[in-house]
C-alpha positions as CSV (number, residue, x, y, z in Angstrom):
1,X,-42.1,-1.8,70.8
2,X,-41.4,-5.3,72.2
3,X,-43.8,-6.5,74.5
4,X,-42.7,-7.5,78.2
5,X,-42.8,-11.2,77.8
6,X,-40.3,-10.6,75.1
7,X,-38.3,-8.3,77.0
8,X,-38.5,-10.3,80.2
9,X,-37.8,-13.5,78.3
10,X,-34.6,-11.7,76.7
11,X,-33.1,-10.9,80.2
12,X,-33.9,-15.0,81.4
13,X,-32.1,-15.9,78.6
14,X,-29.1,-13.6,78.9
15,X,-29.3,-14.5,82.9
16,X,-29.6,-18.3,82.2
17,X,-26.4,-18.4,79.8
18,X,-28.2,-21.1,77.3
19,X,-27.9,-20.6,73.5
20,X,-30.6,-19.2,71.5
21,X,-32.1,-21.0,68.4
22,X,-30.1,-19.5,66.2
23,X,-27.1,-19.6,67.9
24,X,-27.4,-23.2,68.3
25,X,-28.2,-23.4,64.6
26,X,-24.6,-21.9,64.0
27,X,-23.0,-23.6,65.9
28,X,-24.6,-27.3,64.9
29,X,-23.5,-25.8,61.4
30,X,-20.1,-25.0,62.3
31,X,-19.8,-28.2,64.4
32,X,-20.5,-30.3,61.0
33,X,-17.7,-28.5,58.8
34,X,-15.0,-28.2,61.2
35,X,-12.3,-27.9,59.2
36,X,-13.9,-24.9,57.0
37,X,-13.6,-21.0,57.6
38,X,-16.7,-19.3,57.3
39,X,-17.4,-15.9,56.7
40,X,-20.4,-14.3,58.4
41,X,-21.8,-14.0,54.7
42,X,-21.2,-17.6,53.7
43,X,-22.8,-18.8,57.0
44,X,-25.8,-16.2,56.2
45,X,-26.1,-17.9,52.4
46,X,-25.5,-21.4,53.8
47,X,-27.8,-21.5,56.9
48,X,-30.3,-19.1,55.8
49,X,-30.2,-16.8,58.9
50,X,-30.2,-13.6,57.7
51,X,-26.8,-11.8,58.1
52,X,-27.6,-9.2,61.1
53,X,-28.5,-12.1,63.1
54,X,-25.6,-14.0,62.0
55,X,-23.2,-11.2,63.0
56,X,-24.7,-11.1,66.7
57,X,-24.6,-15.1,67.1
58,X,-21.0,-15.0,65.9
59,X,-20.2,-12.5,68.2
60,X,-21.9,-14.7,71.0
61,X,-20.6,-17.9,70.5
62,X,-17.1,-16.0,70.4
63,X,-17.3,-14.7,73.4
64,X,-18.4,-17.9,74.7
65,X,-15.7,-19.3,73.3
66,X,-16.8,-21.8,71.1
67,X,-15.9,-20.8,68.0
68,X,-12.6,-18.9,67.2
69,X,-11.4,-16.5,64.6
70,X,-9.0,-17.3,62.2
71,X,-6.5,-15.6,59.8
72,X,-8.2,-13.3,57.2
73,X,-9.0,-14.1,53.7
74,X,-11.4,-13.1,51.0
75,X,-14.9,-13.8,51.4
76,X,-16.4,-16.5,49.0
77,X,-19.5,-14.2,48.5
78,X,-18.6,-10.3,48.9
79,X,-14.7,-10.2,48.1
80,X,-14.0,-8.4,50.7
81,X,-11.3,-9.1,53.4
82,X,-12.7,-10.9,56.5
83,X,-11.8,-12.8,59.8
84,X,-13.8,-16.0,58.8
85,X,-14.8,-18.1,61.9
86,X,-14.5,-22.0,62.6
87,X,-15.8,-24.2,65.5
88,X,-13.6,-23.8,68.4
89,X,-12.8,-27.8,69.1
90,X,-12.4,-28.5,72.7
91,X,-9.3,-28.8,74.3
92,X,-7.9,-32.4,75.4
């Protein structure tokens, strides 16, 4: 069971809105191949994160809005169909 300063510092983190480590790992990725799709998988085999936590940080920075989804397409390491993600660039 997680022990309150964990717990506690998981509700400051969600309350202050900043990007976790990984997240920002992620996203610093994405940010350097910008014109690349990634799966969740590729990202996992690329960044070394393993893939659970990749899965919630996509899901984060999506909602955040700062990466998008994109069409679907094979995934380089599974086969499978996916929505691969890419770095959301801002808006002029």
């Amino acid at each position: 069971m997680p022990s309150s300063t964990s717990i506690d510092n998981y509700h400051e983190h969600r309350r202050s809105g900043e990007l976790g480590a990984q997240a920002k790992a992620i996203l610093d990725f994405l940010k350097k191949h910008p014109n690349k799709n990634w799966s969740r998988a590729e990202i996992e085999r690329a960044t070394g994160i393993r893939l659970s936590s990749v899965c919630g940080r996509v899901n984060e920075l999506t909602s955040k809005g700062l990466i998008t989804d994109r069409p679907e397409r094979p995934c380089g390491v599974t086969g499978k169909t996916i929505r691969p993600v890419r770095f959301k660039r801002p808006e002029h």
